[in-house]
Structure formats: structure tokens, C-alpha cells
N, CA, C and O of each residue as an XYZ file, in Angstrom:
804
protein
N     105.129    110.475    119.879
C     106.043    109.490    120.450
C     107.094    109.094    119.416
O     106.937    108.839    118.222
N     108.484    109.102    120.345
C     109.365    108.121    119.182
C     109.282    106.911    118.792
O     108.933    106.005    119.548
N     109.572    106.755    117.641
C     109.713    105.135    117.158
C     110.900    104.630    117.607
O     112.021    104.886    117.166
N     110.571    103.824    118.597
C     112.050    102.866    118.878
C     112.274    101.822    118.314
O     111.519    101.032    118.881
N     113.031    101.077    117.269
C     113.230    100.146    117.222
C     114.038     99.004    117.061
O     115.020     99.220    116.350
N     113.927     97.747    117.537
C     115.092     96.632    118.186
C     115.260     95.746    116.944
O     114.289     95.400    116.271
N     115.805     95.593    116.822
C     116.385     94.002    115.885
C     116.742     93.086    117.117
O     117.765     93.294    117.768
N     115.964     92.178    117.384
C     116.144     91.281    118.929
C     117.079     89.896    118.050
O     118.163     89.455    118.432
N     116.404     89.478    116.981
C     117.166     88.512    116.610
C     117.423     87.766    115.483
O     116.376     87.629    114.849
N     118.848     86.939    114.681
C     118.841     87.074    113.352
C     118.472     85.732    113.644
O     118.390     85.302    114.794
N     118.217     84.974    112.477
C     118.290     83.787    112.049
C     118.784     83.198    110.553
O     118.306     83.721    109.547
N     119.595     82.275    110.448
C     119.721     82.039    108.655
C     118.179     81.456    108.757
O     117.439     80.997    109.627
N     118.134     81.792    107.139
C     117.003     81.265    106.688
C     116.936     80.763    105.396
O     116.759     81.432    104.378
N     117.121     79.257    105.492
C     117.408     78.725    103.618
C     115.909     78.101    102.841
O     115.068     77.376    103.373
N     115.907     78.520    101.755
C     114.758     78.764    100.864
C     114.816     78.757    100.051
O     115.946     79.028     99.645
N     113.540     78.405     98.756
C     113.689     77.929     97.896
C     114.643     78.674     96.721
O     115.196     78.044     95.819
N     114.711     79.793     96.860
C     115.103     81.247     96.572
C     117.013     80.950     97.185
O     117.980     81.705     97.080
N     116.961     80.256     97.490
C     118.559     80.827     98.477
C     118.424     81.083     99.831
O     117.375     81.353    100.417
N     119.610     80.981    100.332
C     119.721     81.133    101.487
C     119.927     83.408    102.238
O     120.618     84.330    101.803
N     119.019     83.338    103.313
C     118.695     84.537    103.709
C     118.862     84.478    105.064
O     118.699     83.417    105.667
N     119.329     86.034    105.903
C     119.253     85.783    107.296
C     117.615     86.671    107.270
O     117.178     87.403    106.382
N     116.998     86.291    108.531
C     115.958     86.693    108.839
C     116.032     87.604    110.095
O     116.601     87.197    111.108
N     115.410     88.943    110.029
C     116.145     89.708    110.945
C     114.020     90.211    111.518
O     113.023     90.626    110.928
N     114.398     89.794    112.985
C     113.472     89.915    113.558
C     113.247     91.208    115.062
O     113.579     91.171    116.247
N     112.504     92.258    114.174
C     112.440     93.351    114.682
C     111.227     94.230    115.667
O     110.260     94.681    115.053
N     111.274     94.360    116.550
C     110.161     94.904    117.656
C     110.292     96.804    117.874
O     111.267     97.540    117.725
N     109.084     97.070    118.215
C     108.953     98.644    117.939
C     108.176     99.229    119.223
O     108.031     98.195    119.874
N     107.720    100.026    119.812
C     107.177    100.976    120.613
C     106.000    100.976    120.338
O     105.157    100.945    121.234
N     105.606    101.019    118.789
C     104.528    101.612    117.791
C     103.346    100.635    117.937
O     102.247    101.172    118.075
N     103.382     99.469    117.931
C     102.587     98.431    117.568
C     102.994     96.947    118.082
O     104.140     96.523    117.932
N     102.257     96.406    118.526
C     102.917     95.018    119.023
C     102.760     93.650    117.639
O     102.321     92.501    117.692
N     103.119     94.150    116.948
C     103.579     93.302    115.390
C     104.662     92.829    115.392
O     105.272     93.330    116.337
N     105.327     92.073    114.819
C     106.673     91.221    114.230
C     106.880     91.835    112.804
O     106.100     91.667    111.866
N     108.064     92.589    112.765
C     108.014     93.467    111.388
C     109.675     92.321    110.962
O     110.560     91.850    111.675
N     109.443     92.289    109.728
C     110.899     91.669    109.548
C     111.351     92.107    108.526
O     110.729     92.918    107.840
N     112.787     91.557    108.154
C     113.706     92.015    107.166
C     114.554     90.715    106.629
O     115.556     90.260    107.182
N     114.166     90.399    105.874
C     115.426     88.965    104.759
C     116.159     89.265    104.321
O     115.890     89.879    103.289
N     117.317     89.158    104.588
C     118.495     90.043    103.936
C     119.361     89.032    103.396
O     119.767     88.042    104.005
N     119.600     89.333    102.278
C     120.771     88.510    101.436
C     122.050     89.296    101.404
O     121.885     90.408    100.902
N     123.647     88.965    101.910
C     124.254     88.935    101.004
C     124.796     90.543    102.520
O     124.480     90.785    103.685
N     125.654     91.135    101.523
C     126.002     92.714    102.626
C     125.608     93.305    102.035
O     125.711     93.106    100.824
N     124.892     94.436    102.557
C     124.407     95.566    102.093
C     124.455     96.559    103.193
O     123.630     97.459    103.034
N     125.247     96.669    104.361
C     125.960     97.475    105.175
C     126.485     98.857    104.314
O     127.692     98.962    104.099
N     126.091     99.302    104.109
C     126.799    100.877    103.474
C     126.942    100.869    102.444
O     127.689    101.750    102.017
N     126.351     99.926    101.461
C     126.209     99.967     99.784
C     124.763    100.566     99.533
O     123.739    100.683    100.207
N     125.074    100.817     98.531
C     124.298    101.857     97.290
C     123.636    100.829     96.581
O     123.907     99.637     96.439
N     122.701    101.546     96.160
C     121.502    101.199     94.885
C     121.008     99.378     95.672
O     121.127     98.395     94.940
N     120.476     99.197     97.202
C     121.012     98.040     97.280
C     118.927     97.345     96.880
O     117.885     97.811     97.339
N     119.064     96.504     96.189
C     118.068     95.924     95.883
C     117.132     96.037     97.250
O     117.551     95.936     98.403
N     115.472     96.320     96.748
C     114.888     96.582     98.090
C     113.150     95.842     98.105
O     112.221     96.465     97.590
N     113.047     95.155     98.436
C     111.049     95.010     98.389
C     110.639     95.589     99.869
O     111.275     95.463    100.915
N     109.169     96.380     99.610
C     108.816     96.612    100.883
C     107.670     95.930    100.798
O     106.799     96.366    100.045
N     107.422     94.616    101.621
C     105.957     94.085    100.887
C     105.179     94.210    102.292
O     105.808     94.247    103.349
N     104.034     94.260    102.249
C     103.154     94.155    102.680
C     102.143     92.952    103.572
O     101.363     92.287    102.890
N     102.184     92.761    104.785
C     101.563     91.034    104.753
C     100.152     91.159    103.768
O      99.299     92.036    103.640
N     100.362     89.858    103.166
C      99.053     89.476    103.118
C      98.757     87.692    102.942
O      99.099     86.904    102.060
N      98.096     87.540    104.013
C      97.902     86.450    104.474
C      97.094     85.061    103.526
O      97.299     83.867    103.744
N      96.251     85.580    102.566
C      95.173     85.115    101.566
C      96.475     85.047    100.267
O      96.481     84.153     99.421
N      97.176     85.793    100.304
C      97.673     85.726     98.539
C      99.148     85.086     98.879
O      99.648     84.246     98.131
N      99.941     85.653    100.323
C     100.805     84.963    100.792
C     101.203     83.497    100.837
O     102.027     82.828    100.213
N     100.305     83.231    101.817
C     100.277     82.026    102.209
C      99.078     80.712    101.846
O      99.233     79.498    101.980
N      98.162     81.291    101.469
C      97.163     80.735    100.933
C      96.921     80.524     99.587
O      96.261     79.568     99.182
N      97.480     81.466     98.786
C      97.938     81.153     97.638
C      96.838     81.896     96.637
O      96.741     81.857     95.411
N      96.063     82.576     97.622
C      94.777     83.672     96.442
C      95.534     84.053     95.160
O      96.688     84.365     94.866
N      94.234     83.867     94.465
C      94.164     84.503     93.014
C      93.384     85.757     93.026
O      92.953     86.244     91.981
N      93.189     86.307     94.227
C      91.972     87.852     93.781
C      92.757     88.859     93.462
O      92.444     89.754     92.678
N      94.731     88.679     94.563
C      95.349     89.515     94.065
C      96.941     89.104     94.025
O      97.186     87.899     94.097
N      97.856     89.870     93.933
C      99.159     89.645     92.964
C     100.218     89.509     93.733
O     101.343     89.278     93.291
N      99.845     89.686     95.324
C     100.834     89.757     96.620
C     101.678     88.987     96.776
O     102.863     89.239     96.996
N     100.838     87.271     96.621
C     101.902     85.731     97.097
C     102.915     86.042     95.966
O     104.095     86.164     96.294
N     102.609     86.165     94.835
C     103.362     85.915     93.407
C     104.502     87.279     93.430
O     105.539     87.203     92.770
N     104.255     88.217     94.064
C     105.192     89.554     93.878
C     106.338     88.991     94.813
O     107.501     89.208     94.474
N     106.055     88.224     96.066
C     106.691     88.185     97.266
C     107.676     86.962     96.733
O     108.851     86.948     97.099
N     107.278     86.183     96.066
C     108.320     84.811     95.317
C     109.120     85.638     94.258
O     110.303     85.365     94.055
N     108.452     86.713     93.536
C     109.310     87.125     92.650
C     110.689     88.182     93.144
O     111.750     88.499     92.606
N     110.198     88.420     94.104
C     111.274     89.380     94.971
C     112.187     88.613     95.560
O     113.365     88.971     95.554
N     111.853     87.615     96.071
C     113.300     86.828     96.567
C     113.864     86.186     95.755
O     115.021     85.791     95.903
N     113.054     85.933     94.609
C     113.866     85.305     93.345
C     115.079     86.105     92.810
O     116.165     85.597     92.533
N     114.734     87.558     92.684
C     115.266     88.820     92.284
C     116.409     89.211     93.368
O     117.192     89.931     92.749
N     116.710     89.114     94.258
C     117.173     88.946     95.117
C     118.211     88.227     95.408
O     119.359     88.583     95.677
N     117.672     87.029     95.328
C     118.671     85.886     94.912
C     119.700     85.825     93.806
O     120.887     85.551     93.981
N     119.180     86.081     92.755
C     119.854     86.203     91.209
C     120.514     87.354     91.681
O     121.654     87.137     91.270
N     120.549     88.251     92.171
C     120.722     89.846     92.401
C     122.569     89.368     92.993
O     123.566     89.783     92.402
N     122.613     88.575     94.065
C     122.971     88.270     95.268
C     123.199     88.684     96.739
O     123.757     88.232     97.739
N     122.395     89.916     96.319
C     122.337     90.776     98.167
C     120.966     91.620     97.791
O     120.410     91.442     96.707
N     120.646     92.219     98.420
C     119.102     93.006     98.975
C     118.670     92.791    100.142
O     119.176     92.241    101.120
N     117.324     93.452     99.888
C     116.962     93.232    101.292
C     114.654     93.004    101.183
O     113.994     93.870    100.608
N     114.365     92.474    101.463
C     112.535     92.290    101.237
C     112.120     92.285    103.159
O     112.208     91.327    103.927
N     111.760     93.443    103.409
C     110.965     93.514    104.675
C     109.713     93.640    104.091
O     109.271     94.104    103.040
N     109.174     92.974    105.290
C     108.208     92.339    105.619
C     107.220     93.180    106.453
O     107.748     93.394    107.544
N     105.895     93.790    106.371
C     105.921     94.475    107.114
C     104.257     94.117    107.557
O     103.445     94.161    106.633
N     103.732     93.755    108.990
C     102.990     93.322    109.161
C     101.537     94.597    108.958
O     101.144     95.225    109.941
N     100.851     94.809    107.439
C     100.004     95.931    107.471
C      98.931     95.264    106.656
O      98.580     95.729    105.571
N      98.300     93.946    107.284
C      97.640     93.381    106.080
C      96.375     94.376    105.841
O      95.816     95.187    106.580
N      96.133     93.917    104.319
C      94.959     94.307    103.744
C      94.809     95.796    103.710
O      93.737     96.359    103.929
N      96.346     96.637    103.320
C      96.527     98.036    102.711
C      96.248     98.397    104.295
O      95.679     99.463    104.534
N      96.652     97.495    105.429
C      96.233     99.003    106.426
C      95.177     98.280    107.158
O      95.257     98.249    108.386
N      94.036     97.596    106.459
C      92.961     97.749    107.634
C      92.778     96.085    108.215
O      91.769     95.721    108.820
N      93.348     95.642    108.065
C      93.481     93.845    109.118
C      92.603     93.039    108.260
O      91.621     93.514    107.691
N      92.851     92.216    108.203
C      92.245     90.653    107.737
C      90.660     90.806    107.961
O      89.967     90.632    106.959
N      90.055     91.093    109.092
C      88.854     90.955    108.675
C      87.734     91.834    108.137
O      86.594     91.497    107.817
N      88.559     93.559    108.096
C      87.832     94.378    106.930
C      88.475     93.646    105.833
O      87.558     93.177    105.160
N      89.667     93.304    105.301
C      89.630     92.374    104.257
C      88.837     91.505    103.224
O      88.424     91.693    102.080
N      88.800     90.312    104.259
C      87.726     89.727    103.620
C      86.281     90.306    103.672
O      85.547     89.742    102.859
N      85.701     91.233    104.373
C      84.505     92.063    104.174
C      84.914     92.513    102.776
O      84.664     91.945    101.713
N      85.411     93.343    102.926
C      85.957     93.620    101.683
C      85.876     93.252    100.135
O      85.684     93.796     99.047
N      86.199     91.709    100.820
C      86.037     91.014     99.482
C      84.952     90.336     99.316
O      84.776     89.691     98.283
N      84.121     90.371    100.230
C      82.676     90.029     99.755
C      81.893     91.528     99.056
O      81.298     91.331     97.996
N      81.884     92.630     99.477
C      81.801     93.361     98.679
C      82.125     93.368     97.100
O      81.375     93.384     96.124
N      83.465     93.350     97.218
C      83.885     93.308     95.809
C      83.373     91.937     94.669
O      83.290     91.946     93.441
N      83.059     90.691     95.794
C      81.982     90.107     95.128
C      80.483     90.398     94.243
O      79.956     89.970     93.216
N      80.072     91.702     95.654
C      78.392     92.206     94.887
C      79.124     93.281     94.040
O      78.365     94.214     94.306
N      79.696     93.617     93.529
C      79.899     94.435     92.198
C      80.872     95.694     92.652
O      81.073     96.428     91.685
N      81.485     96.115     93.771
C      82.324     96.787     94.182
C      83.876     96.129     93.582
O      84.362     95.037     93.289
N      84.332     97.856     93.631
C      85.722     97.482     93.679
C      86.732     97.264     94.825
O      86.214     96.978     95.905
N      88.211     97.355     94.789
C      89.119     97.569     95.693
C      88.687     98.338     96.643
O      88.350     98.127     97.808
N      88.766     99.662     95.699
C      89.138    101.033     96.783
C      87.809    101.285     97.075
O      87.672    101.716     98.219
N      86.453    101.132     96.247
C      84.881    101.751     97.200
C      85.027    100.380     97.851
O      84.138    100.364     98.702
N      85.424     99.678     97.878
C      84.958     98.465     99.036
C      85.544     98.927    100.379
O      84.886     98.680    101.390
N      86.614     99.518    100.479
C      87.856     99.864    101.590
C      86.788    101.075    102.347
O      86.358    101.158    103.497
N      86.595    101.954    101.108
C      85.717    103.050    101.316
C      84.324    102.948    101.961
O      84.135    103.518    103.035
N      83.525    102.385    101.477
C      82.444    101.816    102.264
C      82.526    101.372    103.701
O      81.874    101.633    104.712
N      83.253    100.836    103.509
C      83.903    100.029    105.323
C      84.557    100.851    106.086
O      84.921    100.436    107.187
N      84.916    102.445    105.616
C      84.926    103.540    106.492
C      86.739    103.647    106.227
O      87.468    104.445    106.817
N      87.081    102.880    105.451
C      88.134    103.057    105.724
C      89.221    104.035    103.968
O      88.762    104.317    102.862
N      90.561    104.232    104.488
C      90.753    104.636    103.042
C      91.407    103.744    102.212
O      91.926    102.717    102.651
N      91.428    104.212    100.475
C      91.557    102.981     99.694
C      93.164    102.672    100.691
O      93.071    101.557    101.206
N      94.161    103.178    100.957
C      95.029    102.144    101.075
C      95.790    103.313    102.619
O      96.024    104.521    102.586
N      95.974    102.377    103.718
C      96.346    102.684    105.147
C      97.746    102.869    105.724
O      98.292    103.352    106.716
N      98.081    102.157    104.449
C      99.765    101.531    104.837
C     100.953    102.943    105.305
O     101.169    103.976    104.672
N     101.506    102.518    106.524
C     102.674    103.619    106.236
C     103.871    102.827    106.191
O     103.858    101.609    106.017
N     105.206    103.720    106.392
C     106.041    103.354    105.572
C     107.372    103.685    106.549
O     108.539    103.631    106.162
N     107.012    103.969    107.640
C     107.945    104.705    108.634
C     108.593    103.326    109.047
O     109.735    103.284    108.591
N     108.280    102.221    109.724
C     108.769    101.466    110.230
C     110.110    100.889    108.975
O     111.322    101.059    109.107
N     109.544    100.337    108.048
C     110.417    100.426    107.018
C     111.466    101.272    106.693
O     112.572    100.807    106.419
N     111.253    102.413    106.693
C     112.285    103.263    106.593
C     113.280    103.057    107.974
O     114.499    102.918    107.872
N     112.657    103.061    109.091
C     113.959    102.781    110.272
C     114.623    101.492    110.052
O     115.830    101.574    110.281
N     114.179    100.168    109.634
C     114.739     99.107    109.054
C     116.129     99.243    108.283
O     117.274     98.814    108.423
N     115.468    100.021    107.441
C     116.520    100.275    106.185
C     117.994    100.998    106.838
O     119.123    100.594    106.559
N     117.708    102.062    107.690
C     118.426    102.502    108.294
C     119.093    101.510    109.558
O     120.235    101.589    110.011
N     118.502    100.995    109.780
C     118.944    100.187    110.877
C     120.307     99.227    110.188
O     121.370     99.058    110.784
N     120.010     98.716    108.926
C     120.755     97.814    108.147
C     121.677     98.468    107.678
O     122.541     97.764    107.156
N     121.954    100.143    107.631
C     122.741    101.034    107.087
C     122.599    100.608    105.864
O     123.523    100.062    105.261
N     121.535    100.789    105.403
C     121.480    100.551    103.837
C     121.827    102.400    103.275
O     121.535    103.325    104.033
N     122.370    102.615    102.087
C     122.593    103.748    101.914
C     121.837    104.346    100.920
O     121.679    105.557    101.078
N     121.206    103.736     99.717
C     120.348    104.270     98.574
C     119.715    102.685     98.554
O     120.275    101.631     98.857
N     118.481    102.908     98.130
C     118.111    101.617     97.423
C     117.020    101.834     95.520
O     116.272    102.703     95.072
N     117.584    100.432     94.971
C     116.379    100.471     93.934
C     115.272     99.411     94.540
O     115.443     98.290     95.019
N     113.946    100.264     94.321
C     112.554     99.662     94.709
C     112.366     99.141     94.108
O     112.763     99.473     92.991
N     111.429     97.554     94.256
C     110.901     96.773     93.534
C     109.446     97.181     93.894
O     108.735     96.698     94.775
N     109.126     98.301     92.910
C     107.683     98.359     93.418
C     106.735     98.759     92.042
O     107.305     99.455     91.201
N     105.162     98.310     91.743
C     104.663     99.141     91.071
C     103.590    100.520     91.727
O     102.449    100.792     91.354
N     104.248    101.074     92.579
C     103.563    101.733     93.571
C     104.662    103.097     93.398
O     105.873    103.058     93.612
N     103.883    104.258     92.963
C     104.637    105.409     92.969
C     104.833    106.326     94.243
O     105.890    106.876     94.551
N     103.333    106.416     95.105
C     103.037    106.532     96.495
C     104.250    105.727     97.369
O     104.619    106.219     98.435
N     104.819    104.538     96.897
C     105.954    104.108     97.959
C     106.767    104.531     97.662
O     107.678    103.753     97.948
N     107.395    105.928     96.904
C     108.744    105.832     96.454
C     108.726    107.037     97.102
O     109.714    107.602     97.572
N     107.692    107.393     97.121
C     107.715    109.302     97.674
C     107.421    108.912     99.003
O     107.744    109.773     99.821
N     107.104    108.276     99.301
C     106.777    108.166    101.053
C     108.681    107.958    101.815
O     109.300    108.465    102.751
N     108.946    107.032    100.843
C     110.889    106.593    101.643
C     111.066    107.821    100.828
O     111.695    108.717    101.390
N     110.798    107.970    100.060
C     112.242    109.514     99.971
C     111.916    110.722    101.165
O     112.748    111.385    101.784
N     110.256    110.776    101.278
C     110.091    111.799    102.098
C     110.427    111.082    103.783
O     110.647    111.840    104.728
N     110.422    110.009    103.904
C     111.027    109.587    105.144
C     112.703    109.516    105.536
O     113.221    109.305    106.633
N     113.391    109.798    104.098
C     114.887    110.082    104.276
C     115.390    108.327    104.110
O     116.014    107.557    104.840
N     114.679    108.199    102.605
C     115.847    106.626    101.840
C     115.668    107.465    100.599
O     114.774    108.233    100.242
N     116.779    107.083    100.066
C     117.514    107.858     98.844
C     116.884    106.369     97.608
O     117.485    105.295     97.600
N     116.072    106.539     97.008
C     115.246    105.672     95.942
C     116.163    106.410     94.555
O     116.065    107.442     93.891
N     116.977    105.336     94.589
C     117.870    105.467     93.209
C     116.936    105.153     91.807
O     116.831    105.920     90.850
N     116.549    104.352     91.895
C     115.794    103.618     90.901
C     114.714    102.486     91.282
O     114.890    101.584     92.101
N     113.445    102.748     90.440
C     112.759    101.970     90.402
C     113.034    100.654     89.705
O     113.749    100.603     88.704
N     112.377     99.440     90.321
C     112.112     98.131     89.745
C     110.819     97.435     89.644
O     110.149     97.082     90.615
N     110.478     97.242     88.282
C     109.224     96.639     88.221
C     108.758     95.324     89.047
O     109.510     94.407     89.377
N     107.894     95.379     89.215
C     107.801     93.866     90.119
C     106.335     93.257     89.309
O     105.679     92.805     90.247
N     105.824     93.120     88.493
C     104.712     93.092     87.904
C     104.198     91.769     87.421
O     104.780     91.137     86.540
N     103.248     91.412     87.929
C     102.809     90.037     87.951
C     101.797     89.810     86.853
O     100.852     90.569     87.067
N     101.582     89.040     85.700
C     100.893     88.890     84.551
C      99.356     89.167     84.698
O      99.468     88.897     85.894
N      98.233     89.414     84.592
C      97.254     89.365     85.282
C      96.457     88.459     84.733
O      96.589     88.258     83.525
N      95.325     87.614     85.585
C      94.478     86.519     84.903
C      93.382     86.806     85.459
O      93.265     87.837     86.122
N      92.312     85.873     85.272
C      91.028     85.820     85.371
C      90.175     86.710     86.457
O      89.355     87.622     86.342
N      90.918     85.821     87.868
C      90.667     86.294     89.295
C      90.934     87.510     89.626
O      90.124     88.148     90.298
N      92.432     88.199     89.106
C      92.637     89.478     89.998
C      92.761     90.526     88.500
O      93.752     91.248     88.391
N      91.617     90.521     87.342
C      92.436     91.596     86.365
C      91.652     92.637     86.933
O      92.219     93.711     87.135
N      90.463     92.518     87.223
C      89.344     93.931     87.547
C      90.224     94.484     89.031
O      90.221     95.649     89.431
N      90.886     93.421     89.633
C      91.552     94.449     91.187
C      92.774     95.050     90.360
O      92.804     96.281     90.366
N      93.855     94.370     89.602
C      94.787     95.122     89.435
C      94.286     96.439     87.963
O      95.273     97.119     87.685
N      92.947     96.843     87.052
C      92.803     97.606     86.564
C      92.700     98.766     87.399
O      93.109     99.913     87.218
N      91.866     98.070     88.663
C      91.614     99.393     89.598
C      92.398     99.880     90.421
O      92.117    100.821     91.164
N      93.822     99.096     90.365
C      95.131     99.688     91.276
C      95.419    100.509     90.237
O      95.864    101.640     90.434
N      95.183     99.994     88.953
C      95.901    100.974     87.837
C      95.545    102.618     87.425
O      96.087    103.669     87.083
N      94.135    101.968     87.746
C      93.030    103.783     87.225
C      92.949    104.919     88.276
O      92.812    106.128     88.094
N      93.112    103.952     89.848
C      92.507    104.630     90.947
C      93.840    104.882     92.053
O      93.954    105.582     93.059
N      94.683    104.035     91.399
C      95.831    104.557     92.594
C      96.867    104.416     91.922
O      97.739    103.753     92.484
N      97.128    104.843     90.794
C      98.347    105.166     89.741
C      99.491    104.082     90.166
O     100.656    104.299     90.499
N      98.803    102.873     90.051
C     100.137    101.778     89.975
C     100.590    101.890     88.501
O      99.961    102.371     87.559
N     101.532    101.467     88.512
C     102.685    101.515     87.041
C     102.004     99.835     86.852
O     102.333     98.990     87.685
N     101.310     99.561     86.017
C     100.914     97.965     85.754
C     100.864     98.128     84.143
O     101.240     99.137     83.547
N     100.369     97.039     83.583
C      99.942     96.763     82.268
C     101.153     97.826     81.208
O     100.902     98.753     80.438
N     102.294     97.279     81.546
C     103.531     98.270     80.553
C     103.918     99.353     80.883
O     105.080     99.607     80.567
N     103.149    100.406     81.623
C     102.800    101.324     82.206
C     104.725    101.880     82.997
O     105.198    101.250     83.942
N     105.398    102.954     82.412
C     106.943    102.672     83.095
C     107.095    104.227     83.911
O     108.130    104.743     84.332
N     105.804    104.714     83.963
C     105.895    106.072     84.838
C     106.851    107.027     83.980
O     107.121    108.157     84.388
């Protein structure tokens, strides 16, 4: 099946970060709310600042310390802001792919002595679910023409190039690590080749 998808409606959206329109988008694929914050024009410009984040509902909005999500997602619109145009979609795939409540299973696992990815694994699922297609029609939708990623994820850079976005350059997005999330972000580091701890690919 094709992916169809609508941009039904903008909204400004002012924040602590600056002011953003909020571009609210519907698909064929999934009955989700996928969105896009866009600062500034980026209609047919190059290298245009880009986050592709991920929901996550616990680090988002709740403010978890297990992992680095809420804190990446403030630092991207910060970046953004200072920047003065980009773009941070939003893309409703919590918990790498498998929903909120393998999630927190998840993370009771990783309580009895599991990690990230055998916790995902155990629960039948793989370490990480996420695709990347909807995003890529976004980008296109916005006529964005090249972008630099704010990502420490090498898997996202090859997924938009192989979906047809021209990834000029990477941008670190890298959040300090402490108490709560250092054993999850070692094991993004060992087991799914995130660029973390200095690490510049």
C-alpha cells in the first residue's frame, strides 16, 4: 500500500525555546498524530537543521531519568531556536517501536538485571522497531532539500538517505549521562553503535 500523507493543520506554537508552527499530519499507515515543529523557512533550503525524535512518553513528559529522550527533545528545540529555522518531527513510535506497555515491561526487566536490547528481545520483540518512512514523507512534504541530523544514531542516517533525504551532516545531540540511565546509554553504545561518550563516528 501507498503512504498517503495529509498535513490537515498548522498551528503557531510559542515555547520556551521560541516560537514554532506545529504542523499536524495524518497517514493511511496508522491511525497516530505524527507531527512536525518547524521554525523559521526551510521551503527549498539546504543543510536545513533536522531532529527525528521519537515519542517517548516516560522521559518526555514525565521527566524519566532511565533514559536521555525528554533532555534530547529540549535540546533540539533549543538548537533550533539558536539555529533560527529547522525542523524536529515528532513521530508517534514509542518505546523503539513496541508501545508503552512492552515498555515499561521492559523496564521491569531491566530492573532484574537485563538490559535495553535482551529486555526488547525477551518480549519477542527487536532491540529497536522504529521506521523512518513517515518522516521521510514529512521532510518532503516541507520541501526540505538536504538536512543536518541531530542524531547519535548512525542506523537513522542510512535509513533517510536510503529513503531519499540527502543527510549533509551529522549533529551531535548527546546528553551527559548520570546515575539512572549510564548502563542504558553504555548499551546503546556497545549494542547498537550509537556515537555517545565522545564517540564522532
Amino acid at each position: 500500500m501507498d503512504v498517503e500523507l495529509k498535513d490537515l493543520v498548522q498551528a503557531r506554537i510559542p515555547t520556551q525555546y521560541g516560537e514554532f508552527t506545529l504542523h499536524y499530519y495524518s497517514n493511511n499507515r496508522d491511525s497516530k498524530e505524527h507531527l512536525a515543529m518547524v521554525k523559521g523557512e526551510v521551503s527549498a533550503r539546504s543543510s536545513v537543521p533536522v531532529r527525528i525524535h521519537s515519542e517517548c512518553l516516560t522521559g518526555d513528559v514525565f521527566g524519566s531519568r532511565r533514559c536521555d529522550c525528554g533532555e534530547q527533545l529540549d535540546m533540539a528545540l533549543q538548537k533550533i531556536n539558536e539555529i533560527g529555522y529547522g525542523v524536529l518531527i515528532y513521530l508517534r513510535q514509542e518505546g523503539r517501536g513496541i508501545g508503552l506497555l512492552k515498555k515499561l515491561q521492559a523496564y521491569n526487566l531491566q530492573d532484574e538485571g537485563m538490559d535495553t536490547v535482551d529486555a526488547n528481545v525477551h518480549l519477542g520483540h527487536l532491540p529497536d522497531e522504529r521506521e523512518y518512512d513517515l518522516a521521510a514523507l514529512i521532510l518532503k512534504d516541507l520541501q526540505v532539500s538536504s538536512v543536518n541530523l541531530m542524531t547519535n544514531n548512525p542506523n537513522k542516517i542510512e535509513e533517510l538517505q536510503r529513503l531519499g533525504i540527502d543527510v549533509k551532516e551529522r549533529i551531535a545531540i548527546e546528553i551527559p549521562a548520570h546515575l539512572d540511565n549510564q548502563s542504558y546509554l553504555k548499551t546503546k553504545a556497545e549494542k547498537m553503535a550509537h556515537l555517545l561518550f565522545g564517540d564522532k563516528g
